[in-house]
Backbone as JSON, one array per atom type, in Angstrom:
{
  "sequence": "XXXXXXXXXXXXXXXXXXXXXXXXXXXXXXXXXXXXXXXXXXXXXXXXXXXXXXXXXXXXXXXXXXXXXXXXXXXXXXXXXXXXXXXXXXXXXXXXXXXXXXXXXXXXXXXXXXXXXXXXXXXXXXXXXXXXXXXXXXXXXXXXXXXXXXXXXXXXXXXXXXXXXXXXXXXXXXXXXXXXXXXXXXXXXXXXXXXXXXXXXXXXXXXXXXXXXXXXXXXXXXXXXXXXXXXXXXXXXXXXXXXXXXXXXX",
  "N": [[80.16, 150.22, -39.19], [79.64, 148.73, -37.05], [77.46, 149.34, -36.4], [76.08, 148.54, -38.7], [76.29, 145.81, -38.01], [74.78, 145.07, -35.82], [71.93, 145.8, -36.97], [71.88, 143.92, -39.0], [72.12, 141.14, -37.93], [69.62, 140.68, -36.15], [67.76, 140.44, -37.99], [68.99, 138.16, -39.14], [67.98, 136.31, -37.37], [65.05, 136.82, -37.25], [64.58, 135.9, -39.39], [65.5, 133.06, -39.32], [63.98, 132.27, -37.28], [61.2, 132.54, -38.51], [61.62, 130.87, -40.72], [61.72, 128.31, -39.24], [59.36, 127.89, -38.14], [57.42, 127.97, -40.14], [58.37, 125.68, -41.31], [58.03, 123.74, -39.63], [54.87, 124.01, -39.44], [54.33, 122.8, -41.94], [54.97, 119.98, -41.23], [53.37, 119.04, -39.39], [51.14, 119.66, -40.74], [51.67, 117.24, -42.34], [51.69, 114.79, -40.92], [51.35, 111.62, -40.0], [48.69, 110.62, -39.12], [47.69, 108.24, -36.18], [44.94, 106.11, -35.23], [43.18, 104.68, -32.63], [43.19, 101.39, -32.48], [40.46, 99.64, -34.07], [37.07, 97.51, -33.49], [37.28, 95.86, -35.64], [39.65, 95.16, -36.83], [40.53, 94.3, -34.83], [39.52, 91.88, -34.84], [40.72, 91.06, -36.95], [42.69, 89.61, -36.5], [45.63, 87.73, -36.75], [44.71, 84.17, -35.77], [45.85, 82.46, -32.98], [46.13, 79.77, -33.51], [45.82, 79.56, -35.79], [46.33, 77.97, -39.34], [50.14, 77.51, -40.38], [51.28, 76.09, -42.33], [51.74, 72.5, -43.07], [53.01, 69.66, -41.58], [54.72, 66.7, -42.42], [55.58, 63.44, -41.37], [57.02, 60.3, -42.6], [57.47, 56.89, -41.82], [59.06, 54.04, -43.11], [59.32, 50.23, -42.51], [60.24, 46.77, -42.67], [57.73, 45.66, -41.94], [56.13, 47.0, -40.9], [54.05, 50.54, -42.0], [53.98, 54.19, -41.59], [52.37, 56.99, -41.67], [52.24, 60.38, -41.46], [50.75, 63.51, -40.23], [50.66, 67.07, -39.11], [49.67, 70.3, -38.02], [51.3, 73.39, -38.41], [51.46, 75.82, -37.08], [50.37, 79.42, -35.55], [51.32, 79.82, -33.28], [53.72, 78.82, -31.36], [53.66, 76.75, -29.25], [50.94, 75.76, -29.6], [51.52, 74.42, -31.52], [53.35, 72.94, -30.83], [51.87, 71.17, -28.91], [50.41, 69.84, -30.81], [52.54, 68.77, -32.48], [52.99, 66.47, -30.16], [51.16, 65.02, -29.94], [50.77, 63.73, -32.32], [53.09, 62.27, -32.14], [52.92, 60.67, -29.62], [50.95, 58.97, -30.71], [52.35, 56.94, -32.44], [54.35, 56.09, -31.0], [52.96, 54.38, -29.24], [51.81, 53.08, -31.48], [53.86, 51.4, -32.23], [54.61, 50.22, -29.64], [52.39, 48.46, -29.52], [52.63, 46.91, -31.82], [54.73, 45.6, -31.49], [55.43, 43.38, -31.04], [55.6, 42.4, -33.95], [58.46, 41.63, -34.69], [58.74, 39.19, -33.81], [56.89, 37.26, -34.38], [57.02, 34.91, -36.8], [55.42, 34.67, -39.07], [54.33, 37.14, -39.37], [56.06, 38.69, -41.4], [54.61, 38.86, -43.34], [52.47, 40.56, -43.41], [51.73, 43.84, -43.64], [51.53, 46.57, -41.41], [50.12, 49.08, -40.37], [49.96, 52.73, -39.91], [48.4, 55.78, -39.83], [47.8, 58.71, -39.56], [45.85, 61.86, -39.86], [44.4, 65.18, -40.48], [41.88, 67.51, -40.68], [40.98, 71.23, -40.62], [38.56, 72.36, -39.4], [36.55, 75.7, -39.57], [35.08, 77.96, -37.37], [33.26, 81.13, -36.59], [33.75, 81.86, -34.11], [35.49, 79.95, -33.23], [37.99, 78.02, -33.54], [38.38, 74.37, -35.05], [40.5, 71.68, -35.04], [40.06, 68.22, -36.76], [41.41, 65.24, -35.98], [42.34, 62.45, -37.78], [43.21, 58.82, -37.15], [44.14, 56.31, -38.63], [44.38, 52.92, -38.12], [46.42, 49.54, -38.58], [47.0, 46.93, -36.83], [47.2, 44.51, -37.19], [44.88, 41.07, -37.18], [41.47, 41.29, -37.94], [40.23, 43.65, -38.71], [40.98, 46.75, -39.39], [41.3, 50.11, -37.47], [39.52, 52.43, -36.37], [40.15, 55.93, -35.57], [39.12, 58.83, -33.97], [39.99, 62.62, -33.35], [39.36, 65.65, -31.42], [40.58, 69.24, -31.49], [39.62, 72.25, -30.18], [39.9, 75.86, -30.81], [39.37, 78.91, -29.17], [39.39, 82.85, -29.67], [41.76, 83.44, -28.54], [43.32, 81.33, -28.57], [42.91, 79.42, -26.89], [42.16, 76.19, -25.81], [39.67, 74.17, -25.75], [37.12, 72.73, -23.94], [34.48, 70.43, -23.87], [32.76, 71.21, -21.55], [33.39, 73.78, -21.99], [31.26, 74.91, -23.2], [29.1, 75.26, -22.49], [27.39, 77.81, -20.47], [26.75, 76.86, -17.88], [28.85, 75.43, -16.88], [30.17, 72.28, -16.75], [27.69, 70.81, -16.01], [25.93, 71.49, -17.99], [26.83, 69.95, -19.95], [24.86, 67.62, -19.79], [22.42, 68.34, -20.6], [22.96, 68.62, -23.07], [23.36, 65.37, -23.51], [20.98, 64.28, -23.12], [19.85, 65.65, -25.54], [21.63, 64.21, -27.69], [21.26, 61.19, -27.04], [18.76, 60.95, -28.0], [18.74, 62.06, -30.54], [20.43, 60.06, -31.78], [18.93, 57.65, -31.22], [16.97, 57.5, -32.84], [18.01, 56.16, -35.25], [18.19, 53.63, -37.54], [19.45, 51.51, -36.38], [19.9, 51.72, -34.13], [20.26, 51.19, -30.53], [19.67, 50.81, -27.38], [21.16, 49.66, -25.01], [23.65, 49.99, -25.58], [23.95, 53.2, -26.64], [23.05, 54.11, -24.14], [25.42, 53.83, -22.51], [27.79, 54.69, -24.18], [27.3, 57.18, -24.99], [26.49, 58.56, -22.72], [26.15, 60.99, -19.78], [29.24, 61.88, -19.52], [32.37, 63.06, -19.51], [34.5, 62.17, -20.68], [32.86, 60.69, -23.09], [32.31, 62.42, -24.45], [34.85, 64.06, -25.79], [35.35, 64.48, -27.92], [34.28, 67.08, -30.26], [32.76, 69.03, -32.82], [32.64, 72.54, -33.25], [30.21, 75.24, -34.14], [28.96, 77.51, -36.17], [26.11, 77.07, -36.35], [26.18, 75.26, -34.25], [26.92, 72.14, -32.3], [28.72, 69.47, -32.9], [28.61, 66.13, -32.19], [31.43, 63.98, -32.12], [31.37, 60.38, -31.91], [33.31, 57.06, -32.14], [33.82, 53.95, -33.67], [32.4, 51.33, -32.28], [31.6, 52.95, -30.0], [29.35, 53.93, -29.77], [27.5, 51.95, -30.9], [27.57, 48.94, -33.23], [30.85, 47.9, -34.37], [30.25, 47.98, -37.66], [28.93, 49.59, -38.47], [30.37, 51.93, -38.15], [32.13, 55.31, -37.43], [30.16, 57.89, -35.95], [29.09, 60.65, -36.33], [26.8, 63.26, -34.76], [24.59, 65.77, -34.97], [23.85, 69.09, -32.99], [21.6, 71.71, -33.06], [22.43, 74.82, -31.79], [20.13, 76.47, -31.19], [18.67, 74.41, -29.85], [19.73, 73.66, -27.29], [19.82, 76.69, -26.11], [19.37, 77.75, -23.56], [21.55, 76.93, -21.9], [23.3, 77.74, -23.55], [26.81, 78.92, -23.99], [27.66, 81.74, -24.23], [29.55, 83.09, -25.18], [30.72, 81.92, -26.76], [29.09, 80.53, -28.2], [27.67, 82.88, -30.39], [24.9, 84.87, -30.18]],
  "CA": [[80.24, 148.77, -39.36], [79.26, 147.91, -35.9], [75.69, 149.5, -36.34], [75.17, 147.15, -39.98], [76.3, 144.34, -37.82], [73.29, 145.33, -34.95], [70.76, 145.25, -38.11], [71.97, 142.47, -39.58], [71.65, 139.68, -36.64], [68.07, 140.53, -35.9], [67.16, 140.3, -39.49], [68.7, 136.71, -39.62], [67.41, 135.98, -35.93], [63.75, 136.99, -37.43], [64.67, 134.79, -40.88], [65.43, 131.71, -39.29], [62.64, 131.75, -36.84], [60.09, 132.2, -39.45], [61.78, 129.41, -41.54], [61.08, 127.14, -38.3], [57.85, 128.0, -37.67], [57.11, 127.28, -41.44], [58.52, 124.1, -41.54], [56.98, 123.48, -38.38], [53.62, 123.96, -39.8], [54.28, 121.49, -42.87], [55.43, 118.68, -40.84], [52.1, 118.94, -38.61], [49.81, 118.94, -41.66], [51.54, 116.0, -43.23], [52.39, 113.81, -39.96], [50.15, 111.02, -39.9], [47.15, 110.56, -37.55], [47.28, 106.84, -35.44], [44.06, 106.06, -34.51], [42.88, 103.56, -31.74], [42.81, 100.07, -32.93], [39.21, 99.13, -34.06], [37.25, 96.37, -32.81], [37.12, 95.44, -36.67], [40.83, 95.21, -36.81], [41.35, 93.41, -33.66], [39.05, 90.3, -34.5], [40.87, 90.28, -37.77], [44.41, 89.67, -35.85], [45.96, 85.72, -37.14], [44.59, 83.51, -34.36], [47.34, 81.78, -32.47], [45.68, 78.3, -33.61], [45.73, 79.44, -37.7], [47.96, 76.81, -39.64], [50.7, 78.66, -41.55], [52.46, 74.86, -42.7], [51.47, 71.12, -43.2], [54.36, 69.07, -41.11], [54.53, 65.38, -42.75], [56.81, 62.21, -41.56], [57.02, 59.07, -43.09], [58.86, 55.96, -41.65], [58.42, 52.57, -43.23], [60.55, 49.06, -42.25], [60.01, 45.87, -43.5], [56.81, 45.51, -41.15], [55.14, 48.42, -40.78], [54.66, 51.85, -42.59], [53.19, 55.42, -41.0], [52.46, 58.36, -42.26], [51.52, 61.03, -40.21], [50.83, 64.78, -40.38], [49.99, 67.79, -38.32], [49.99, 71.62, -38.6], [52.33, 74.15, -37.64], [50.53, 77.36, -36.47], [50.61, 80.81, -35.71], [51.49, 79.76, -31.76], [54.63, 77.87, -30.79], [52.89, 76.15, -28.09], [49.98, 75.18, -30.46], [52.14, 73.23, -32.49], [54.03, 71.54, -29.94], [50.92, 70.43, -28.78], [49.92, 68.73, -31.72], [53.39, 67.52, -32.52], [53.0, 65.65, -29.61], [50.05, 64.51, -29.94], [51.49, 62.41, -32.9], [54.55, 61.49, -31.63], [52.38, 59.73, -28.69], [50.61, 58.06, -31.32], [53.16, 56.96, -33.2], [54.64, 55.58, -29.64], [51.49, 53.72, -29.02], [51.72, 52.12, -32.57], [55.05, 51.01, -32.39], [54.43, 49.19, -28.81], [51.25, 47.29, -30.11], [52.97, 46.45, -33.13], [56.51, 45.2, -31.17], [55.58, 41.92, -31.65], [55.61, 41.58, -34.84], [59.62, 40.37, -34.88], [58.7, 37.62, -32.67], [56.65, 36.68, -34.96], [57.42, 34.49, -38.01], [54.42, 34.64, -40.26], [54.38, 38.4, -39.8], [56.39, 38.87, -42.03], [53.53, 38.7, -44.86], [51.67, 41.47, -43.25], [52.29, 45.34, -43.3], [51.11, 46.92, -40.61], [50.11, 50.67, -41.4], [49.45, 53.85, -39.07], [48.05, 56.79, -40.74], [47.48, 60.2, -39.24], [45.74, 63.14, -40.78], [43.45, 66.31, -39.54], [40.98, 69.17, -41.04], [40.31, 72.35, -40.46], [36.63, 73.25, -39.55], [36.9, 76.81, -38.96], [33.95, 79.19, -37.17], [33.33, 82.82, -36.16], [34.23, 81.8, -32.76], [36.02, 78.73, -32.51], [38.8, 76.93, -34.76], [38.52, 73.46, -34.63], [40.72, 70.35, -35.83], [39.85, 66.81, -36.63], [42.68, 64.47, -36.84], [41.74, 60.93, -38.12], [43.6, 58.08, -37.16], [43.6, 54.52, -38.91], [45.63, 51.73, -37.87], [45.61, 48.11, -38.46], [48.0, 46.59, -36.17], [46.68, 43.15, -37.17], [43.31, 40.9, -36.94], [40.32, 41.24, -38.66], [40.15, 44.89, -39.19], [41.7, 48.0, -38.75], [40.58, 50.17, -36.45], [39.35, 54.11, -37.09], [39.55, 56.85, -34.23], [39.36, 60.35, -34.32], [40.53, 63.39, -31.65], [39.65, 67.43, -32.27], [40.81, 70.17, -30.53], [38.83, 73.51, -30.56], [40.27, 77.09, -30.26], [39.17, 79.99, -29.32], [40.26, 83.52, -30.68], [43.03, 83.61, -27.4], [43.99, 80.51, -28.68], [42.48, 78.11, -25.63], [42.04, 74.92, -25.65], [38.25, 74.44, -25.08], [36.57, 71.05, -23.72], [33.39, 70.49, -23.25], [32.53, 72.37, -20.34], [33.93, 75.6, -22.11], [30.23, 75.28, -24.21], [27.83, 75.98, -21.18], [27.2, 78.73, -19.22], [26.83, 76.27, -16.27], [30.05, 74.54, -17.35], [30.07, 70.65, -17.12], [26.47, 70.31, -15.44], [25.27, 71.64, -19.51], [26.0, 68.46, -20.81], [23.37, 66.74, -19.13], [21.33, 68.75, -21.46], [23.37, 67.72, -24.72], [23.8, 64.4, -23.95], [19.69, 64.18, -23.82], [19.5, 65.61, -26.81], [22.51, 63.52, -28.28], [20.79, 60.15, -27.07], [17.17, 61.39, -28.63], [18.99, 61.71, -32.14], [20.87, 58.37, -32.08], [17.55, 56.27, -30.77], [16.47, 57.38, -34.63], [19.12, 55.51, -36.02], [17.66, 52.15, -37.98], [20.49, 50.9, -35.92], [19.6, 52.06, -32.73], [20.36, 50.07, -29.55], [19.63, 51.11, -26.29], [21.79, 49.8, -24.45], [25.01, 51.12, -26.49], [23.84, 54.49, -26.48], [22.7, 54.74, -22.88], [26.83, 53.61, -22.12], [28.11, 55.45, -24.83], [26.72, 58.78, -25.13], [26.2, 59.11, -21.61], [26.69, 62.44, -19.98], [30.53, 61.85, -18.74], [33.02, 64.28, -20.23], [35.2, 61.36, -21.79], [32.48, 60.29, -24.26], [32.26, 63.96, -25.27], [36.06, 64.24, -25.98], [35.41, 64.64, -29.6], [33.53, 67.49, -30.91], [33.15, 70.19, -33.32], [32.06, 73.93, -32.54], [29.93, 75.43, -35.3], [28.18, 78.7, -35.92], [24.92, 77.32, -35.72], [25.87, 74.45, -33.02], [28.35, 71.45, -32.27], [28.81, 68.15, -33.89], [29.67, 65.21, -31.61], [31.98, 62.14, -32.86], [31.58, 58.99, -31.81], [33.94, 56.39, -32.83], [32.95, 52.67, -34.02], [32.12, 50.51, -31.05], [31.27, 53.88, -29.28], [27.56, 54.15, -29.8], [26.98, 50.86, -32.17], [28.64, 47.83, -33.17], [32.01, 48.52, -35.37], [29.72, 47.6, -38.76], [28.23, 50.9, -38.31], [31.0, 52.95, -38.45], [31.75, 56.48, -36.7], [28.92, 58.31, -35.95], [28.53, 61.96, -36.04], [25.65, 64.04, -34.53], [24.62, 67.43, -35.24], [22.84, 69.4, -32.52], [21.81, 72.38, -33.45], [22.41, 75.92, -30.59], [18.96, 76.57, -30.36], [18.05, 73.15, -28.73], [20.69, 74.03, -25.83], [20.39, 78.06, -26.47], [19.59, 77.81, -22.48], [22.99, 77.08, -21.3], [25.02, 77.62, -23.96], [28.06, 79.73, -23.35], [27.08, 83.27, -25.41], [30.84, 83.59, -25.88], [31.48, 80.41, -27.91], [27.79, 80.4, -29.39], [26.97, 84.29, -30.73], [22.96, 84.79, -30.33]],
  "C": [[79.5, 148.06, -38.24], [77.73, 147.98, -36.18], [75.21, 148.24, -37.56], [75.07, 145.91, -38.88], [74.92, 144.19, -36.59], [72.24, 145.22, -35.8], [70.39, 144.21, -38.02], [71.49, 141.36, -38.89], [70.18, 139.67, -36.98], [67.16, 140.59, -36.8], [67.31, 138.96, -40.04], [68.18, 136.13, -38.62], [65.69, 135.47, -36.87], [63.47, 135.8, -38.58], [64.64, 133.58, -40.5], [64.29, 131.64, -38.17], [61.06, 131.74, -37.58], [60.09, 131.02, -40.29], [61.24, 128.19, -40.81], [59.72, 126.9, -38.2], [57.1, 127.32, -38.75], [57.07, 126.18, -41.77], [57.77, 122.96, -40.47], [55.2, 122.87, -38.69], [53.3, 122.51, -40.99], [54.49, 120.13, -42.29], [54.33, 118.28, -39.97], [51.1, 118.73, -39.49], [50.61, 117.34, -42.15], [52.24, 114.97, -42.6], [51.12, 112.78, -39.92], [49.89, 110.46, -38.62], [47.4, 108.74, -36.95], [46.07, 107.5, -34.75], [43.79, 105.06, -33.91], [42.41, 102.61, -32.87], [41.15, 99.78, -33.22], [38.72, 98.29, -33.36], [37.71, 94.89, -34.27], [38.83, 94.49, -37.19], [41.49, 94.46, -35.88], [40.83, 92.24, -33.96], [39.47, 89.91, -35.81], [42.48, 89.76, -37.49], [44.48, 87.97, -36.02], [45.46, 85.71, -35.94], [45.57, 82.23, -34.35], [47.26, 80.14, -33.18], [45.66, 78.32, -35.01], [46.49, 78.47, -38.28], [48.53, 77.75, -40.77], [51.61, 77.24, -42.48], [51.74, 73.68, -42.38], [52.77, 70.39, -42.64], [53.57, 67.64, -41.4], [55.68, 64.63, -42.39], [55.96, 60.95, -42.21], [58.07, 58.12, -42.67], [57.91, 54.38, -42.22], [59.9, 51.47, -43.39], [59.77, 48.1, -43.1], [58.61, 45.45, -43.09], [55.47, 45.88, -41.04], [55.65, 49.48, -41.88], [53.54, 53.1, -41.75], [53.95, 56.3, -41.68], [51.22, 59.42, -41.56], [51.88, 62.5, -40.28], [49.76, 65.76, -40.04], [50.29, 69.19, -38.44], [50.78, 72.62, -37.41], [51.1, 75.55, -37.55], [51.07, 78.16, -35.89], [51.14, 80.47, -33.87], [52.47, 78.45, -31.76], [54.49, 76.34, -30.36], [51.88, 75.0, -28.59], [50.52, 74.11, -30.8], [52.97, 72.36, -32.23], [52.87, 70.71, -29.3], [50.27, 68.89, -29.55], [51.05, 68.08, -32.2], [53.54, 66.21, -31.48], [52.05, 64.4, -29.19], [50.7, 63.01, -31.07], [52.28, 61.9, -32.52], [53.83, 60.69, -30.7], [51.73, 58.74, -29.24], [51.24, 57.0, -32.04], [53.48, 55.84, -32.25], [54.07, 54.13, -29.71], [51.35, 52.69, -30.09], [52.63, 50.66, -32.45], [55.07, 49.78, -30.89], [53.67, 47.77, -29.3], [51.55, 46.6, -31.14], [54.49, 45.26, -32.64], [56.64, 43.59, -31.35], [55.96, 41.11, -32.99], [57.16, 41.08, -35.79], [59.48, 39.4, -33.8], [58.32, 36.7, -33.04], [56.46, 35.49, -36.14], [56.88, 34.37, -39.33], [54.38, 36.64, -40.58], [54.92, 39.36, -40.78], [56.14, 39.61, -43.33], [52.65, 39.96, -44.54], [52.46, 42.85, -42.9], [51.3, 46.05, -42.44], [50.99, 48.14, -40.54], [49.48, 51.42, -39.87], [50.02, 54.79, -39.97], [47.38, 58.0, -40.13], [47.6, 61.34, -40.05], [44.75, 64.04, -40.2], [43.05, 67.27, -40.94], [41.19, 69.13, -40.27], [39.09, 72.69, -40.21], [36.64, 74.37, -38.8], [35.24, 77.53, -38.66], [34.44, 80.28, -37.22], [34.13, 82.88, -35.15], [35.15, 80.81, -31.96], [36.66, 77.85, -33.87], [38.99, 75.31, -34.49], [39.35, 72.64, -35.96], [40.54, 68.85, -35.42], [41.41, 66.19, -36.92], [41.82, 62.86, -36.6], [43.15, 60.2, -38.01], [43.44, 56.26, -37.8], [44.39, 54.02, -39.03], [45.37, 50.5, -38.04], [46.46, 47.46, -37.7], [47.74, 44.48, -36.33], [45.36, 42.91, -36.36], [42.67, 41.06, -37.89], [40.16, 42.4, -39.64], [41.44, 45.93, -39.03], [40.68, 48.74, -38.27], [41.0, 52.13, -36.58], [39.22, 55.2, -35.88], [39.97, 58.34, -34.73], [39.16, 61.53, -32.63], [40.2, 64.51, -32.38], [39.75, 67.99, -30.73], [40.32, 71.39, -31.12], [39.77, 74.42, -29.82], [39.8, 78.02, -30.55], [39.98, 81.13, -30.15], [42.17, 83.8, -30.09], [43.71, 82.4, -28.02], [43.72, 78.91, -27.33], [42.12, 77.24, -25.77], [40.57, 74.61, -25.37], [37.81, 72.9, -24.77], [35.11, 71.16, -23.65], [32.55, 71.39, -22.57], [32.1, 74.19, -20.54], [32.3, 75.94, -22.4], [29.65, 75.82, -23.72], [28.13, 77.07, -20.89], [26.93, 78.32, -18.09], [27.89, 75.17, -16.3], [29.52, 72.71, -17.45], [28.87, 70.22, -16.84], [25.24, 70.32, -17.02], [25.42, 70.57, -20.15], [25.34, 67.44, -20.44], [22.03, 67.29, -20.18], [21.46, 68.31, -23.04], [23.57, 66.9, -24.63], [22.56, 64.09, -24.0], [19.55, 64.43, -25.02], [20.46, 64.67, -28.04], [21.36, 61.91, -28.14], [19.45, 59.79, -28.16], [17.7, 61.33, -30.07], [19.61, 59.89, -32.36], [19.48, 57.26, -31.69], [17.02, 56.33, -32.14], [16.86, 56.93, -35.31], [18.14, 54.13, -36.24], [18.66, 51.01, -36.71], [20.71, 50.81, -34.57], [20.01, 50.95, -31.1], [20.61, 50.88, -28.63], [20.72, 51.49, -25.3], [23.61, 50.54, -24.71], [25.04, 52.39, -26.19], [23.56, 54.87, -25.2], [24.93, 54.62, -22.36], [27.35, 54.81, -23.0], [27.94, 56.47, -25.12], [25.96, 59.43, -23.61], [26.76, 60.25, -21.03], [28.52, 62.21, -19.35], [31.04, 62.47, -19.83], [33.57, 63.46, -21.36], [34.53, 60.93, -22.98], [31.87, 61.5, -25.28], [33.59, 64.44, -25.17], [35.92, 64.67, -27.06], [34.48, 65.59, -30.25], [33.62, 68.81, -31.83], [32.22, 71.44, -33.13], [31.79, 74.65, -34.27], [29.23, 76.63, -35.02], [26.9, 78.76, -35.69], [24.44, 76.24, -34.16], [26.93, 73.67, -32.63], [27.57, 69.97, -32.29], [29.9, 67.38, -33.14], [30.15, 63.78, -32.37], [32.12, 61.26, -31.97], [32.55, 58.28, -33.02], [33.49, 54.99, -32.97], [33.31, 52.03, -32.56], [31.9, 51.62, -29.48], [29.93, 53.54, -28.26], [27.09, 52.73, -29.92], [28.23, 49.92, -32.04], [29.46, 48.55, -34.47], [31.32, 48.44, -37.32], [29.27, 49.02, -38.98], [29.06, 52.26, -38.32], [31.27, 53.66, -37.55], [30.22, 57.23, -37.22], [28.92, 60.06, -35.58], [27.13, 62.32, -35.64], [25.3, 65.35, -34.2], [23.26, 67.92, -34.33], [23.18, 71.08, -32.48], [21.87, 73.72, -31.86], [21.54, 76.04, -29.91], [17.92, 75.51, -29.46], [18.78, 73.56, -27.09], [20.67, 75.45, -25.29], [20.24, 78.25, -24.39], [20.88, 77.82, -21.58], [23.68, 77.12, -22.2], [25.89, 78.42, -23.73], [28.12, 80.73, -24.7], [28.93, 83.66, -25.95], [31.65, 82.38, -26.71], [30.23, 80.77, -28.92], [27.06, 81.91, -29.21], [25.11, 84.13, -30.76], [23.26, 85.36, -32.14]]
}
């Protein structure tokens, strides 16, 4: 009995280490492979600045009415940004407007603020417009517009970001900015030498494009308010000297 049981063992000893080994082998062919991240794969990763939601309020009194709406996005941060962006506007309305219970004729007039934004998306740079139009009383109402550009990190870009010699590059686009507006039927010197001069503030507004960037002027910018906003499209290869190779791809 004792000798079967000396067999025996080292016969199931031998059995279950072959079973391991076996199973061993199957779980190695059919374990799957991770391979390093692409680069293909990384530049298709949401960017923090994507909009995943349209956020709309509406408040209207007997006075006034606004309506105003901004996007929620793939970044927290992002979208507190731009909620606040309205809410400051909004602010801003509501001061300039405070008069009008003091008033007594006001009554007859509704007083409107209206906030809205595109999308103009690149390769390299997500940008939004938001359009503002308010009439707070007077003659007209009165049209302005704000964009913010993001990279793929999600950064905030100004001006500056465009160059490769940061802020000293728009000395080169605001030549070529002035040179398109002097073609305007509408043209006026002195406007455009104030207005489109190289200071950062009258390049607050622009959009980042794959083959260049598109600055906004707003009415009484450039021109007199009859004239409107004024876009101007200059294309990379006028600037390709300083532009900044990681905003504008050769």
């Amino acid at each position: 009995m004792n000798n079967k049981r000396h067999i025996i063992l080292p016969i199931v000893s031998v059995v279950v280490l072959a079973t391991l080994i076996i199973i061993g082998f199957r779980t190695s062919d059919t374990k799957e492979t991770i391979l390093p991240t692409t680069e293909e794969e990384a530049t298709s990763a949401p960017w923090p600045s994507a909009e995943v939601e349209k956020v709309s309020t509406n408040e209207k009194t007997q006075n006034y009415n606004i309506t105003a709406s901004y996007p929620k996005t793939n970044s927290d941060s992002i979208s507190t940004y731009f909620k606040s962006y309205v809410e400051d506007q909004i602010t801003q309305f509501k001061e300039d407007t405070s008069w009008v219970n003091d008033v007594e004729s006001a009554s007859s007039q509704i007083l409107t603020l209206d906030i809205d934004y595109k999308a103009v998306n690149g390769d390299t740079v997500q940008n939004y417009v938001f359009s503002t139009n308010s009439y707070t009383g007077g003659a007209h109402g009165l049209q302005l517009r704000k964009t913010f550009s993001f990279d793929k990190g999600g950064q905030l870009l100004n001006i500056s970001n465009l160059f490769s010699n940061g802020l000293d590059g728009l000395n080169t686009l605001a030549t070529l900015v002035q040179k398109e507006l002097m073609k305007k039927e509408w043209a006026d010197a002195k406007w455009i030498a104030d207005g489109a001069s190289p200071r950062e503030e009258n390049y607050a507004s622009f959009i980042v494009t794959n083959t260049g960037v598109t600055v906004l002027f707003d009415p009484y910018q450039v021109a007199a308010y009859a004239y409107g906003p004024v876009d101007v499209d200059i294309p990379v290869t006028a600037f390709a000297k300083v532009a900044n190779p990681e905003v504008f791809r050769p």
